[in-house]
KEPA-798607 format. One record per residue: residue number from 1; x, y, z of N, C-alpha, C, O in turn; residue in three letters. Coordinates in nm, 2 decimals, padded with zeros to 4 digits. Atoms other than C-alpha are relative to their C-alpha. Example, Ala and Ser with C-alpha at 12.3 -4.5 7.8 and 13.67 -1.06 7.14 Angstrom:
# KEPA-798607
- 1 / 00.09 / -00.12 / 00.00 / 01.23 / -00.45 / 00.78 / 00.09 / 00.12 / 00.00 / 00.19 / 00.12 / 00.07 / ALA
- 2 / -00.09 / -00.11 / 00.00 / 01.37 / -00.11 / 00.71 / -00.08 / 00.11 / 00.08 / -00.03 / 00.22 / 00.09 / SER
//
This chain:
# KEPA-798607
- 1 / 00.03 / -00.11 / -00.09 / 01.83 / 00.39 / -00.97 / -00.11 / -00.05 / 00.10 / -00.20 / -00.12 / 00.07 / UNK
- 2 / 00.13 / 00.08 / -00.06 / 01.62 / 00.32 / -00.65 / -00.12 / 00.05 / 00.03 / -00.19 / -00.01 / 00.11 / UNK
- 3 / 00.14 / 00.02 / 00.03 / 01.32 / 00.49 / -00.75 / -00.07 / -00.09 / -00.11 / -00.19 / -00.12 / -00.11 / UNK
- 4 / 00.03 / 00.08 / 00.11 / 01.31 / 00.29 / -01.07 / -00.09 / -00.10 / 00.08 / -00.21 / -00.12 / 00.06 / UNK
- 5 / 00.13 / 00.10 / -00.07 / 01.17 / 00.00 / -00.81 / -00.08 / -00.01 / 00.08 / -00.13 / -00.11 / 00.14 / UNK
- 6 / 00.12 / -00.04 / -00.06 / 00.95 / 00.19 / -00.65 / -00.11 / 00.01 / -00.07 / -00.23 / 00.00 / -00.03 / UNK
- 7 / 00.13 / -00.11 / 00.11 / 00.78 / 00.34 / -00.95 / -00.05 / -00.17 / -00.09 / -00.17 / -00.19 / -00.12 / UNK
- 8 / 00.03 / 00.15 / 00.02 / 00.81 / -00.08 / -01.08 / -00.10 / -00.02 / 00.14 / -00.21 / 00.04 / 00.14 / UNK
- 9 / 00.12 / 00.00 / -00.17 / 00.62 / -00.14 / -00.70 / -00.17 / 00.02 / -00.04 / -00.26 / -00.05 / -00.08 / UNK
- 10 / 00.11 / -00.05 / 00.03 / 00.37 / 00.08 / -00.76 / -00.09 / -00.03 / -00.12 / -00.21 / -00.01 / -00.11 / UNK
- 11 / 00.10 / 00.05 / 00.13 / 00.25 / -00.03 / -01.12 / -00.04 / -00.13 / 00.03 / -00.15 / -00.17 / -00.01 / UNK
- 12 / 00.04 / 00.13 / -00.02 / 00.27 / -00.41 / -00.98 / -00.10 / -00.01 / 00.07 / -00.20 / -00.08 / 00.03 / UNK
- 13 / 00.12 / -00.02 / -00.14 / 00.05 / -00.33 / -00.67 / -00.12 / 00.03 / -00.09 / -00.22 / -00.04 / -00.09 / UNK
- 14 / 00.11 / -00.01 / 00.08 / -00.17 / -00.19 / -00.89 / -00.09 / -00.09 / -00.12 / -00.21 / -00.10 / -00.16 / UNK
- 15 / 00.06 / 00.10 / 00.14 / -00.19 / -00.44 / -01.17 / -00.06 / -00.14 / 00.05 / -00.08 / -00.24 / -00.02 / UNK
- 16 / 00.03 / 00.15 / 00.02 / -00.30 / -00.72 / -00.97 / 00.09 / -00.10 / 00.00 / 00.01 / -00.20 / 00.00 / UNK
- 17 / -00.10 / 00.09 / 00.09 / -00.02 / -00.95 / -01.06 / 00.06 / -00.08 / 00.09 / 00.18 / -00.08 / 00.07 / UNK
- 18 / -00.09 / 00.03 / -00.15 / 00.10 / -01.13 / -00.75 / 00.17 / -00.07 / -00.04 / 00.25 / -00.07 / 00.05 / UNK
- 19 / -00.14 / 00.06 / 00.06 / 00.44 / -01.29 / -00.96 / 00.03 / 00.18 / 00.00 / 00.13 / 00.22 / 00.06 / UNK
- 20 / -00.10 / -00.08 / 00.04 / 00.49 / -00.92 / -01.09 / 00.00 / 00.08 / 00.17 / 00.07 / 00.19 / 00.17 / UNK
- 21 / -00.03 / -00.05 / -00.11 / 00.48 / -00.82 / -00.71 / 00.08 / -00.02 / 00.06 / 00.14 / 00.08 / 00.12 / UNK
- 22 / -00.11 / 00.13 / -00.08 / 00.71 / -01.10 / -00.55 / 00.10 / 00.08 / -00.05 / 00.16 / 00.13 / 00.05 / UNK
- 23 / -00.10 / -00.03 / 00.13 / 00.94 / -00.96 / -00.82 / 00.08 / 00.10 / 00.04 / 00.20 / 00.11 / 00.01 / UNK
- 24 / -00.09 / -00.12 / 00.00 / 01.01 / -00.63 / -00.69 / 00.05 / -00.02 / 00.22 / 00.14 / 00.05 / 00.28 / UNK
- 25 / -00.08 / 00.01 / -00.13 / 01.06 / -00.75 / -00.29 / 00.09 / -00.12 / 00.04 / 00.08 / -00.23 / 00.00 / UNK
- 26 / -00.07 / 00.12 / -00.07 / 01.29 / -00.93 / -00.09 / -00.09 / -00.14 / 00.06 / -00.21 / -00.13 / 00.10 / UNK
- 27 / 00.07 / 00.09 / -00.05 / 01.22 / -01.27 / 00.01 / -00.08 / 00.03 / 00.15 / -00.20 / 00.00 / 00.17 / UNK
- 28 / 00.04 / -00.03 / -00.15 / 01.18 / -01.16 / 00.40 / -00.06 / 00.16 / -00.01 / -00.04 / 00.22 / 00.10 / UNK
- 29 / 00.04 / -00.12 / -00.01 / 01.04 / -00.82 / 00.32 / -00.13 / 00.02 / 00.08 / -00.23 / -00.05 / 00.09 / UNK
- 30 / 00.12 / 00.02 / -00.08 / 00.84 / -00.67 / 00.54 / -00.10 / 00.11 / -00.06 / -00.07 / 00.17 / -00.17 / UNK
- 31 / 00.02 / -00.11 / 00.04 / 00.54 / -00.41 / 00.53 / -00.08 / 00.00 / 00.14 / -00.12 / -00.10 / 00.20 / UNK
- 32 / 00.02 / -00.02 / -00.14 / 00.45 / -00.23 / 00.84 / -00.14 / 00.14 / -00.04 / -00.11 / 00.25 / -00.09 / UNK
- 33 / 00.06 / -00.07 / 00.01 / 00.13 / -00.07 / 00.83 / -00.07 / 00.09 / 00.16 / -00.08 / 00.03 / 00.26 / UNK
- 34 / 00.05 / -00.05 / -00.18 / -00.03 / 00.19 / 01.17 / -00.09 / -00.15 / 00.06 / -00.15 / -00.21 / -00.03 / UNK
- 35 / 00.07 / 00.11 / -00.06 / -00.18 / -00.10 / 01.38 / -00.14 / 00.09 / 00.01 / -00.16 / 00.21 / 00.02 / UNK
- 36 / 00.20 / -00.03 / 00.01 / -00.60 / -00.08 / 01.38 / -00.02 / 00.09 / -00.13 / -00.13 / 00.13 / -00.14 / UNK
- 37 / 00.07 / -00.07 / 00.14 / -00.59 / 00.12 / 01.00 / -00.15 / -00.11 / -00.03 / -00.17 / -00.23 / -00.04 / UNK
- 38 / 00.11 / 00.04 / 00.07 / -00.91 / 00.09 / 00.88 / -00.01 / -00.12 / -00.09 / -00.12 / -00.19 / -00.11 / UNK
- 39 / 00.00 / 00.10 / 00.11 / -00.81 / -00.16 / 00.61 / 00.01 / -00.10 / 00.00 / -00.02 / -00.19 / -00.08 / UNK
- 40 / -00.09 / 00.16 / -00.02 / -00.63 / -00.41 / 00.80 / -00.12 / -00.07 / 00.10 / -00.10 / -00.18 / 00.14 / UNK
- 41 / 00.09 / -00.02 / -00.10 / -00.97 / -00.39 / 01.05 / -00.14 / -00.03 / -00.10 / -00.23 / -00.10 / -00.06 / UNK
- 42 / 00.15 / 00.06 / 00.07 / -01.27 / -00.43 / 00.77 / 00.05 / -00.11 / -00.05 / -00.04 / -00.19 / -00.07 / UNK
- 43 / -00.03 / 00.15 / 00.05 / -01.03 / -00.74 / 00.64 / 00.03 / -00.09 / 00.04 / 00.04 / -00.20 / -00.01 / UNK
- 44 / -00.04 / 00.11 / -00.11 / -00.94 / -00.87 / 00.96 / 00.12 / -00.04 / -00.05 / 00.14 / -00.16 / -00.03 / UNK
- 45 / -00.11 / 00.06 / 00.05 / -00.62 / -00.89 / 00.80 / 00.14 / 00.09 / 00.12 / 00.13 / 00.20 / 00.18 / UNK
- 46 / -00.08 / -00.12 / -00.06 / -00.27 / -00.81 / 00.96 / 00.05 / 00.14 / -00.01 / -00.01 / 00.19 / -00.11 / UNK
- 47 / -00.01 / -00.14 / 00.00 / -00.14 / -00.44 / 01.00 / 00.18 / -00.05 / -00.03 / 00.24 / 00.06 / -00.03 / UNK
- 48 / -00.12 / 00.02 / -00.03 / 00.25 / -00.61 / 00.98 / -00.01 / -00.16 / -00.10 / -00.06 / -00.27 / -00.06 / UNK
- 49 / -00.01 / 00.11 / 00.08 / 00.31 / -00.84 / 00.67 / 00.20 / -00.06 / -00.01 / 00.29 / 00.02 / -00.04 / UNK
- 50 / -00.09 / 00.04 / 00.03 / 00.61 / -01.04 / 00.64 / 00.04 / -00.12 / -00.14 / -00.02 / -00.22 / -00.17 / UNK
- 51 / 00.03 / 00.09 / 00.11 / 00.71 / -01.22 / 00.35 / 00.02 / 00.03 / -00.18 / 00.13 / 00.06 / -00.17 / UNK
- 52 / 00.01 / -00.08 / 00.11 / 00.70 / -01.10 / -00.05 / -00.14 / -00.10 / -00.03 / -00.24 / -00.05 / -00.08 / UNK
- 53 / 00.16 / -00.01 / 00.05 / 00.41 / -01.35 / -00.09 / -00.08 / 00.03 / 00.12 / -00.20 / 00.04 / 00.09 / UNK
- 54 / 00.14 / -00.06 / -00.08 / 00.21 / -01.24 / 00.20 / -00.04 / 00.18 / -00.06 / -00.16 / 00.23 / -00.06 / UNK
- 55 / 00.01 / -00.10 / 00.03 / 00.28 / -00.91 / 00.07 / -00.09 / -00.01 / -00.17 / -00.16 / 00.08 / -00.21 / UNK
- 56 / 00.06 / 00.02 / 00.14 / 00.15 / -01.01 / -00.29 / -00.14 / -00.11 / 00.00 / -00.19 / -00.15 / -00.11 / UNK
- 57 / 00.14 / 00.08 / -00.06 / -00.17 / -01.22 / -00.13 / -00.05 / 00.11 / 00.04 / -00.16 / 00.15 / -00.01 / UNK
- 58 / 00.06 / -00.14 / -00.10 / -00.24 / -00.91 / 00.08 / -00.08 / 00.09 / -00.14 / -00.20 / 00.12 / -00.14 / UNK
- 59 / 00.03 / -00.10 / 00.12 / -00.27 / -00.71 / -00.25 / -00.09 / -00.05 / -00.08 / -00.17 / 00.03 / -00.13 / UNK
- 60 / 00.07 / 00.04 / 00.09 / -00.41 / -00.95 / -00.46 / -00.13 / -00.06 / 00.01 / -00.22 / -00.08 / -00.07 / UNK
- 61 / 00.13 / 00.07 / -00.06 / -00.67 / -01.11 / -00.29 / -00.09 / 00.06 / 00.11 / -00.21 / 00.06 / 00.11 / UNK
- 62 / 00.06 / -00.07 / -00.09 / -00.74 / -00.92 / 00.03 / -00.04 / 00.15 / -00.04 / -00.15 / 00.21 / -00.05 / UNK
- 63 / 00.15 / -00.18 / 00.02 / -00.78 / -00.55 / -00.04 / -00.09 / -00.01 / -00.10 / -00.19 / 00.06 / -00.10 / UNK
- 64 / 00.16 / -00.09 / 00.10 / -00.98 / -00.60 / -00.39 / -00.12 / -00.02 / 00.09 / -00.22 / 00.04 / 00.06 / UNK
- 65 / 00.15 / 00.05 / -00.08 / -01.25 / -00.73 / -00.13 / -00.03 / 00.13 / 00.07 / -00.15 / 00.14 / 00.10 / UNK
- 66 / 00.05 / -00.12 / -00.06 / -01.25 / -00.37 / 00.02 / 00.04 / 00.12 / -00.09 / -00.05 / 00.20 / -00.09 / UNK
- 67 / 00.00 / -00.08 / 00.14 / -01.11 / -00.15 / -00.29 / -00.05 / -00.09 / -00.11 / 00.03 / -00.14 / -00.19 / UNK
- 68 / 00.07 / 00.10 / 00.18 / -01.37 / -00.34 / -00.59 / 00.03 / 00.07 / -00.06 / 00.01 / 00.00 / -00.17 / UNK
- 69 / -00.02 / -00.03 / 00.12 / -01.26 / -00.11 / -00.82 / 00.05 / 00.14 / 00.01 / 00.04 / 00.21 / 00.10 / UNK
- 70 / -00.07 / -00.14 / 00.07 / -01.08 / 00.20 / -00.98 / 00.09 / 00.03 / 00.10 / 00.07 / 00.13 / 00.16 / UNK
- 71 / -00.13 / 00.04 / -00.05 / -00.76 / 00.10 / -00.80 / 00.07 / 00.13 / -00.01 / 00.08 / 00.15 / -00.13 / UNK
- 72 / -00.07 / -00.05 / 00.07 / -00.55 / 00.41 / -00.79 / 00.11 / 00.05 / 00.09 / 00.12 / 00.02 / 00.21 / UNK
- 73 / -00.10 / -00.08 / -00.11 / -00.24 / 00.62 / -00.65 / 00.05 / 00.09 / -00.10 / 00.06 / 00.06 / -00.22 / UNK
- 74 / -00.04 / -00.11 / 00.07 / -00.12 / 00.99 / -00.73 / 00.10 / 00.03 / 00.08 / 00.07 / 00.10 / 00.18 / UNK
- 75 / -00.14 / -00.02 / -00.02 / 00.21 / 01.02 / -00.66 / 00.04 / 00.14 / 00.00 / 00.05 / 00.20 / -00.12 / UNK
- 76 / -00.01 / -00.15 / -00.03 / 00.30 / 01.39 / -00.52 / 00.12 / 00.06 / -00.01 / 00.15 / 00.18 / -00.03 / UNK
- 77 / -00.11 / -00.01 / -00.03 / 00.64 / 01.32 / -00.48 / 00.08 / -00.09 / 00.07 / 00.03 / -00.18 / 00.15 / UNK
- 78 / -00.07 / 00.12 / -00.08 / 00.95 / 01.13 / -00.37 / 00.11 / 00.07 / 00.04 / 00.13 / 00.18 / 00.00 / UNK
- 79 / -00.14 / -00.07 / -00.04 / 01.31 / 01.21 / -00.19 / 00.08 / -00.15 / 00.00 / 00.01 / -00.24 / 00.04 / UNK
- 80 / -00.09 / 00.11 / 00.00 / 01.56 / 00.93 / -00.22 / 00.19 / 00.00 / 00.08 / 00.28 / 00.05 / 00.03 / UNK
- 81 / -00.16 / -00.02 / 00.00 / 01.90 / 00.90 / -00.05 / 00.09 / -00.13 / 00.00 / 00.19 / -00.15 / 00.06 / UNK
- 82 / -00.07 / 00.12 / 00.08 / 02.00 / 00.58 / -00.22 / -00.06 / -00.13 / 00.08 / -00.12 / -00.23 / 00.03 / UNK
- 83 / 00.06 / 00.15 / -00.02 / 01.90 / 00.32 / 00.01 / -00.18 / -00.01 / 00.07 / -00.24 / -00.10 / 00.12 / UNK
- 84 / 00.13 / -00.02 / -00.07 / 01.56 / 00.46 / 00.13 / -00.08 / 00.10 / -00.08 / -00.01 / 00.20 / -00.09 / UNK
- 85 / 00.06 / -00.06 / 00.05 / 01.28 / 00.62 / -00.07 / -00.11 / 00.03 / 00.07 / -00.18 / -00.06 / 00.13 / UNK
- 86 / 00.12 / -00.02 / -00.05 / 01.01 / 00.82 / 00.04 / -00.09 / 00.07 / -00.11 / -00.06 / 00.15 / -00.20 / UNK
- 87 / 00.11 / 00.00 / 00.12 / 00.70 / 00.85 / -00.14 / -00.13 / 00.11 / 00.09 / -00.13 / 00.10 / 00.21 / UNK
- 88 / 00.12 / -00.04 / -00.02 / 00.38 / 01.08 / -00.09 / -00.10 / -00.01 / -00.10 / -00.06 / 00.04 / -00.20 / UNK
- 89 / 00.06 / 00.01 / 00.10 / 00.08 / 00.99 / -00.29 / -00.16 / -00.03 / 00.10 / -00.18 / -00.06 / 00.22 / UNK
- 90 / 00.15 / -00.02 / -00.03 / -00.30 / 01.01 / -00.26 / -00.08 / -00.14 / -00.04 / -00.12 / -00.13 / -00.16 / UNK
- 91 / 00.04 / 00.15 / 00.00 / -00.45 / 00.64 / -00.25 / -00.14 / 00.00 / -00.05 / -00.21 / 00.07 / 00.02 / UNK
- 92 / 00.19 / -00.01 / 00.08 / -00.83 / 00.63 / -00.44 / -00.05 / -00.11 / 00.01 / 00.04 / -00.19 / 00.05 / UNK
- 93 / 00.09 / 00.15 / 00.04 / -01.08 / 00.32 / -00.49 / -00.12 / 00.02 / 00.05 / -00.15 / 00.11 / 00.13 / UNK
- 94 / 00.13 / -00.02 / 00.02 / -01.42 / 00.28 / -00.51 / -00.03 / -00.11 / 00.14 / 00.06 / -00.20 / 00.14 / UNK
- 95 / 00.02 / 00.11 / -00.13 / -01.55 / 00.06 / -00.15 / -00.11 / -00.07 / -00.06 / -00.17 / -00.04 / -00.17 / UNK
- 96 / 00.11 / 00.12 / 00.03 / -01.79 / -00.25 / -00.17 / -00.14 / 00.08 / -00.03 / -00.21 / 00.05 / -00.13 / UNK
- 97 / 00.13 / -00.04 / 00.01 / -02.09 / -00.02 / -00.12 / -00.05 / 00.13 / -00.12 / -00.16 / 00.17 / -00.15 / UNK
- 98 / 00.04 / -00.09 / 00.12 / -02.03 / 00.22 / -00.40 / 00.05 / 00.13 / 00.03 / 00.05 / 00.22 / -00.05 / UNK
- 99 / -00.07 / -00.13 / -00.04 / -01.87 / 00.49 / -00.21 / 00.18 / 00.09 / -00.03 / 00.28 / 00.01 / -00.02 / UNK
- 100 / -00.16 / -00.02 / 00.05 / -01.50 / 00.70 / -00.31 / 00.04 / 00.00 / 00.20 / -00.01 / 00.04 / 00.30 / UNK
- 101 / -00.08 / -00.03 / -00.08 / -01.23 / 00.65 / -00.10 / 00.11 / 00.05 / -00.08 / 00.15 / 00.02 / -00.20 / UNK
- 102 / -00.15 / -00.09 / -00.01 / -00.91 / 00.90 / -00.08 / 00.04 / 00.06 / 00.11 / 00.00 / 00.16 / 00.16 / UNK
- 103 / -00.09 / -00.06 / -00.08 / -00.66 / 00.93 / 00.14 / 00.15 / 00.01 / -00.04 / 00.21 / -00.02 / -00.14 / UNK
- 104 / -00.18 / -00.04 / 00.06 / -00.29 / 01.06 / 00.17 / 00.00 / -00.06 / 00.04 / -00.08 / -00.09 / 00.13 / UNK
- 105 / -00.12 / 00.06 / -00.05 / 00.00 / 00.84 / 00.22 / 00.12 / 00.07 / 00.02 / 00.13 / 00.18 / -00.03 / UNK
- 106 / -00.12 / -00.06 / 00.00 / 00.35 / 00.92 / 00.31 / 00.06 / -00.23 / 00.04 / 00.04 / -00.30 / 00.14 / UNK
- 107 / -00.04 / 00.08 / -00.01 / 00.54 / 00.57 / 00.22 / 00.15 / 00.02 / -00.02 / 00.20 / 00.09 / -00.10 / UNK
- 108 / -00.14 / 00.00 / 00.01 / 00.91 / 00.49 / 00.30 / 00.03 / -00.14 / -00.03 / -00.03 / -00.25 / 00.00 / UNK
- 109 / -00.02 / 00.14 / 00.08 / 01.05 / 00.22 / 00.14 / 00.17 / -00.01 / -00.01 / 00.25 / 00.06 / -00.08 / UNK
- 110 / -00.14 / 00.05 / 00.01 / 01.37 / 00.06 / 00.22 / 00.09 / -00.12 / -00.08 / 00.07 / -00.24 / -00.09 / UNK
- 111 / -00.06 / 00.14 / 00.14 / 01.61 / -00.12 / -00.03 / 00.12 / -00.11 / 00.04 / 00.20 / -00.07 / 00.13 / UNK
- 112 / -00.09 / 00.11 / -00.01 / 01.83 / -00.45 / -00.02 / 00.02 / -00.05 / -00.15 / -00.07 / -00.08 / -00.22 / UNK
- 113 / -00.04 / 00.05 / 00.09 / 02.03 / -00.54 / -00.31 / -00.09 / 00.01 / -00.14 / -00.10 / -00.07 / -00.24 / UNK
- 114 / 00.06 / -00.11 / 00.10 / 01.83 / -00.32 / -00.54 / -00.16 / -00.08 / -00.02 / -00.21 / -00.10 / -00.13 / UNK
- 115 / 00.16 / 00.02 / 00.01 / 01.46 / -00.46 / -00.42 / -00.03 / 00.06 / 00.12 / 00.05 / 00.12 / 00.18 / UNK
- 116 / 00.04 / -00.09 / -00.09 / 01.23 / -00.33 / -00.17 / -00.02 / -00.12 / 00.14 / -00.11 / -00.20 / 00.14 / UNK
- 117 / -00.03 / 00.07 / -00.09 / 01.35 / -00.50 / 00.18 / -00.16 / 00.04 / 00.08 / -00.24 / -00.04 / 00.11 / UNK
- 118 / 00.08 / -00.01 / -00.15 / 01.10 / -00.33 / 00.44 / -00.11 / 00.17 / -00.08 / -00.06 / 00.26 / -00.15 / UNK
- 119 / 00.10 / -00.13 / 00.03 / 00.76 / -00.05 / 00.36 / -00.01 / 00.02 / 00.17 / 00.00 / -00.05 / 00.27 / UNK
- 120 / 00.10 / -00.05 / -00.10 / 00.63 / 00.15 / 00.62 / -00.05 / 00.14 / -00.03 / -00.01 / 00.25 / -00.07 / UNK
- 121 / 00.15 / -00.06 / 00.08 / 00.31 / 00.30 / 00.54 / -00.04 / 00.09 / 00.12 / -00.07 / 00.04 / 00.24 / UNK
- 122 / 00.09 / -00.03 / -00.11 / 00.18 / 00.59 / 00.72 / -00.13 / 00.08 / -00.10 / -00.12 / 00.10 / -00.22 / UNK
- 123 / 00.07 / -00.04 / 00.07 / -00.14 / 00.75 / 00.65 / -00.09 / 00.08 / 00.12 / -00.07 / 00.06 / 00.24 / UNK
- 124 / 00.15 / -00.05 / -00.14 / -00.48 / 00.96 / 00.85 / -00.07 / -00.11 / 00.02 / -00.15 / -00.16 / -00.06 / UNK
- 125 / 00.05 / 00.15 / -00.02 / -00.59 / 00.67 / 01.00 / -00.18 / 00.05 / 00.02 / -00.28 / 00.01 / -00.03 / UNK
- 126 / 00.19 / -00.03 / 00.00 / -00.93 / 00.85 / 01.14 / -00.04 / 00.01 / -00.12 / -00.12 / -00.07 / -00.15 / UNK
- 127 / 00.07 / 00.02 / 00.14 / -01.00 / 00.94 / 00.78 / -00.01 / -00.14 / -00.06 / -00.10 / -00.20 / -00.13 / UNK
- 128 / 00.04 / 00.19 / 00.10 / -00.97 / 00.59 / 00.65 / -00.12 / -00.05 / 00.10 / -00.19 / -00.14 / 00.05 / UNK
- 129 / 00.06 / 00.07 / -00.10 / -01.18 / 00.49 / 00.95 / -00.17 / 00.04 / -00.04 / -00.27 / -00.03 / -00.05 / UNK
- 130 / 00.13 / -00.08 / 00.07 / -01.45 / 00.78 / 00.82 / -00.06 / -00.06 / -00.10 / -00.17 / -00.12 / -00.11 / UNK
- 131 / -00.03 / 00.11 / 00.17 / -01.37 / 00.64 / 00.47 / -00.13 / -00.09 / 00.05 / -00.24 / -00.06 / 00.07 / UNK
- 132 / 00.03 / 00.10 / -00.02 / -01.46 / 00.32 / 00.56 / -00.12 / -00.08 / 00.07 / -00.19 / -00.17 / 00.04 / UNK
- 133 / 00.14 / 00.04 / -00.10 / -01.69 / 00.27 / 00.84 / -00.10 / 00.13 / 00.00 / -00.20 / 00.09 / 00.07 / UNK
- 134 / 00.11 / -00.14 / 00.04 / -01.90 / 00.62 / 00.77 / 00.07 / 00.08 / 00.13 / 00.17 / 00.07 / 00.20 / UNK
- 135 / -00.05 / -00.13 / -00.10 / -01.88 / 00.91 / 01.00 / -00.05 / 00.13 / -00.08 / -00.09 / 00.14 / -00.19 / UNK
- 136 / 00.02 / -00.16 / 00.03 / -01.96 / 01.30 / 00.99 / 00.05 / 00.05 / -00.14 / -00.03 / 00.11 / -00.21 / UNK
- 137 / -00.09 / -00.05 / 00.10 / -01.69 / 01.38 / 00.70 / 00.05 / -00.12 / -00.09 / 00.11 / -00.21 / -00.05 / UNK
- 138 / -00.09 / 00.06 / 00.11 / -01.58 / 01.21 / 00.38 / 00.07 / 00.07 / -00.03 / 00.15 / 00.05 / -00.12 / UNK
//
């Protein structure tokens, strides 16, 4: 079923694991994040990954440097119509300086030969920006 390797996705991403990440995308998979999000902007990293290990470097090495800790996602809901899953879930982690981050996502996740070919991630980009670099409102 093709939430089964979404909901596999999501425990990999989470666990750290860069083999059990590779695992659930295509070799050429992409992930398409808003260009200038906050995240891809404190890591200087790109907003547009291609690859399953860039995608599993990205995760494993780049964001813990900006989520250090209590890694999480709350999953709201999904709709699926076989070859495309869409996800909404609430993203958590603790930042370098000790502060919570949470924001919503709305992730669509497209499949190839029952792995995940192509993400594209949207999210409140000003809130992550708040998040992240301070501002008026957490």
């Amino acid at each position: 079923m093709s939430t089964d390797i979404v909901s596999e996705a999501f425990q990999a991403l989470l666990g750290n694991d860069p083999g059990r990440i590779a695992a659930v995308f295509t070799k050429d998979a992409e992930w398409l994040s808003p260009p200038g999000n906050a995240t891809a902007v404190a890591l200087d990293a790109p907003h547009h990954m291609v690859g399953r290990e860039a995608i599993a470097r990205f995760f494993t090495e780049d964001l813990p440097r900006l989520f250090t800790r209590d890694v999480g996602a709350v999953l709201h809901g999904s709709h699926t119509d076989g070859q495309r899953v869409t996800v909404e879930a609430t993203v958590t982690a603790t930042l370098p300086e000790g502060s919570h981050y949470a924001n919503e996502y709305c992730f669509v996740f497209e499949l190839r030969d029952g792995l995940i070919h192509r993400v594209r991630e949207h999210t409140d980009t000003a809130r992550g920006h708040r998040l992240v670099f301070g501002g008026l409102s957490r």
